[in-house]
N, C-alpha and C positions, 0 to 999 in steps of 0.2 A: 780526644775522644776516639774510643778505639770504631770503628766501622762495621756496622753489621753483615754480618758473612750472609751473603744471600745462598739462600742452598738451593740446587739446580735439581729439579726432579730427571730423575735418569727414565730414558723412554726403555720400555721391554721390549726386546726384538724379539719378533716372531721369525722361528726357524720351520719354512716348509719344504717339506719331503718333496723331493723329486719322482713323477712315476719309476723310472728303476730303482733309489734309494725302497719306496714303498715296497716294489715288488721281491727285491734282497729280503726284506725285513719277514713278509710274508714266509716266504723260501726257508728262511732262516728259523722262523720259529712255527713251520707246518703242523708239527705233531701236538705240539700241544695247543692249535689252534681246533687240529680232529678231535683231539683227548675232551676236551673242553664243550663239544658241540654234541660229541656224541655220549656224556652226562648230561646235560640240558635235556637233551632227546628221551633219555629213557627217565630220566623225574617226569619229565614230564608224560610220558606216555603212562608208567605208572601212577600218577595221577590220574590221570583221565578212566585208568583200567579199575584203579582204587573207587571211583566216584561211581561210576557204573556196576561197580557190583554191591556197595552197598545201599543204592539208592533203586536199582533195578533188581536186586537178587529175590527170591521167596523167602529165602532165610530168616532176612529179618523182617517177615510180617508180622504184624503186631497176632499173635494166637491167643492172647491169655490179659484179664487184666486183675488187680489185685487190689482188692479196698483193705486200705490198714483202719478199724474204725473199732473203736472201745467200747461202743453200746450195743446190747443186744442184737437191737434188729439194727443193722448195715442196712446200708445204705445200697441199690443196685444199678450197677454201671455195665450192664452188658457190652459184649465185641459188641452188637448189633447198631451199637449208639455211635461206633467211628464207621470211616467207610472200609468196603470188602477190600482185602490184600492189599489194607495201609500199611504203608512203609513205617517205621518207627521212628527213621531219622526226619519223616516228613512231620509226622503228626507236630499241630502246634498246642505244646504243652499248655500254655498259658489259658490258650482257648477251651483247651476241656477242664482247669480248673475253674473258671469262670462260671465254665455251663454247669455246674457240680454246684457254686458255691447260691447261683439263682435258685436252682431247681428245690436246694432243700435249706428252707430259711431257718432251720435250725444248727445250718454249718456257717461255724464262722470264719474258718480257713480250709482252702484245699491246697495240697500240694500234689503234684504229680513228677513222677520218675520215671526215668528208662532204665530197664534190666534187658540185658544184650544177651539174647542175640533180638529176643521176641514177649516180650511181655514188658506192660504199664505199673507203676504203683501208684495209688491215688491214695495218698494219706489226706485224714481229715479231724478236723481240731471244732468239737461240736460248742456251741452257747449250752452254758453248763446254769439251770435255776437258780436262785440261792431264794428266792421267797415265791409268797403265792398271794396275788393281789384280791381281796374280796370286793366285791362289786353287790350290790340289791337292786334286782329288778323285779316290777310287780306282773303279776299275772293273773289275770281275770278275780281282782281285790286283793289279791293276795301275796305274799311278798317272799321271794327266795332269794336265798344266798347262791353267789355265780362265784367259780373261783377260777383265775386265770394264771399259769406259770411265766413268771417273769425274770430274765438273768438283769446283768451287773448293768449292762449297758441301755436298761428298759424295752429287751424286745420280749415281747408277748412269743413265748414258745408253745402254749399251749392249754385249750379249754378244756378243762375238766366239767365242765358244769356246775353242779352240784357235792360234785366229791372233793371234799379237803383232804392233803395229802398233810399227811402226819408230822412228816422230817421236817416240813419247811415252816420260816414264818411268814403267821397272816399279815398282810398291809393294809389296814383300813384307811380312808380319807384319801384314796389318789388322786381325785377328781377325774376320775372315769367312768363310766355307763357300760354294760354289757350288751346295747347298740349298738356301738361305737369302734368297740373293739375287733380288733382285724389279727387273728395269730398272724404271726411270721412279719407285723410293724414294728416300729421303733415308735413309740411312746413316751419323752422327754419332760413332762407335767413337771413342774417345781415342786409340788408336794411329794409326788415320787419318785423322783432323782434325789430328793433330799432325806428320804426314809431311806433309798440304795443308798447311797452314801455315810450314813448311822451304820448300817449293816455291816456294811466295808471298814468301816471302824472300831466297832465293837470284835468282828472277827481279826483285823490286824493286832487286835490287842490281845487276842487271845482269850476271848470274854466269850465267844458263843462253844469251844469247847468245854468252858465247865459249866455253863447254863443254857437251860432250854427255853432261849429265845421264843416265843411261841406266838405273839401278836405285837405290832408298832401301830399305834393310832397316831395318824399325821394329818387329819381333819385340819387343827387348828396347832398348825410349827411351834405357834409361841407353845403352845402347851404340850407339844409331842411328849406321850408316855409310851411307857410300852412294857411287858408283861413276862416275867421268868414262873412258868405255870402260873399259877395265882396271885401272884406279888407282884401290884403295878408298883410300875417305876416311874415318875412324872418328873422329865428330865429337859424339858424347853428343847428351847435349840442353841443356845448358848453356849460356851466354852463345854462343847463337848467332853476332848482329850482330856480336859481336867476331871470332869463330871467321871468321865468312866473310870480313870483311877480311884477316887475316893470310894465309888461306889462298891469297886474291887475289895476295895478295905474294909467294907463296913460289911459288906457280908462274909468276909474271911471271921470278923471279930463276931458276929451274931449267932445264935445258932436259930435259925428261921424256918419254921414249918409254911413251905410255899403252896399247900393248901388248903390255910385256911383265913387267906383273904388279907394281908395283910397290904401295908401301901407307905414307901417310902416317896417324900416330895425335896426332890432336890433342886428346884425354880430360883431360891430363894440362897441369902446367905447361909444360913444354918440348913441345917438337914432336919427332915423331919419323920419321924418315925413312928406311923400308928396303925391300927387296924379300921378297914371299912366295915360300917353297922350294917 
């Protein structure tokens, strides 16, 4: 049997320099110990001279701020709102789009930039409507329609009162009160997240540019209709995607005067095609 070779780990000698060895070596490579120290020296001094002037200089106070905003009325961020002879590289971005994004509940992103030497950009990305929820509330016996602008995500952007806005569609059935309602909330009722959601899908399908959407009744989901001018549509809540293709079909193949009342019930298997007396 052959033997196993035992293997000897070999110790590492440590070689130390002798004070003259040391001081040779020193002697020996002087210059480019000075070359070397006196680089370190000036990085770093222009460092220190770099940090100071843009962090102490006037140059870059903030003079100027710039709302990038697509709606009419902008939104207004005056200098007066950071502090006097803010540094630019100080301001904290984050925090002024924050304070932007509280202050006006109908932003639903702000971004802020620096433009060098001295001026902010505050771009801002608004809650865009896509309906208008109607509510009834009574009033000394009597009984008005309230209408409130509501985007994709259910926040209440805004009370109009009494005035129905043209472009959009009405939402009846949200189970909401015009007590209740607070603009600038978030508002998540299953009846109205499930009409936004119809919405959302009718326009994915490209179903609200060729017809005028004009009213969704979602009182009662199993029964949700809804109204292209005058031609209710009684469309459950069921296999939606499929419902809005067919329905795509059937009015390509008709030719349907939408007002004068007529009413397709698609609940059921068959389709059903008549006019209301």
């Amino acid at each position: 049997m052959a033997r196993a070779r035992k293997t000897k780990k070999r110790k590492r000698k440590v070689h130390w320099l002798s004070a003259k060895q040391v001081q040779e070596s020193v002697q020996k490579n002087w210059g480019k110990i000075i070359c070397t120290l006196a680089v370190l020296g000036i990085i770093i001094f222009m460092g220190i001279s770099l940090n100071s002037f843009l962090f102490a200089s006037e140059y870059f106070n903030v003079s100027e701020i710039e709302v990038v905003d697509k709606d009419p009325d902008k939104i207004d961020y005056p200098l007066a709102r950071i502090d006097d002879d803010a540094n630019i590289f100080r301001i904290d971005l984050e925090q002024v789009a924050s304070s932007v994004e509280r202050e006006y509940y109908d932003i639903q992103k702000a971004i802020v930039k620096r433009v060098l030497p001295n001026k902010l950009v505050i771009e801002v990305l608004r809650r865009r409507p896509i309906a208008q929820i109607k509510v009834v509330e009574n009033r000394q016996s009597d009984n008005f329609e309230h209408f409130f602008l509501v985007n994709r995500e259910a926040y209440i952007l805004s009370d109009k009162g009494t005035r129905k806005q043209r472009k959009l569609p009405v939402i009846i059935g949200a189970e909401l009160s015009a007590k209740e309602i607070e603009v600038g909330r978030n508002y998540p009722k299953p009846n109205l997240v499930y009409a936004l959601d119809f919405l959302e899908e009718l326009d994915n399908r490209g179903f609200l540019e060729q017809y005028n959407v004009n009213l969704i009744d979602i009182t009662q989901p199993r029964s949700m209709s809804f109204f292209i001018d005058n031609l209710e549509v009684k469309i459950g809540n069921r296999n939606l995607k499929q419902k809005i293709e067919n329905l795509s079909g059937v009015l390509a193949s008709k030719d349907i005067n939408y007002s004068k009342g007529y009413y397709i019930d698609m609940r059921f298997k068959d389709i059903v095609f008549g006019r209301n007396e």
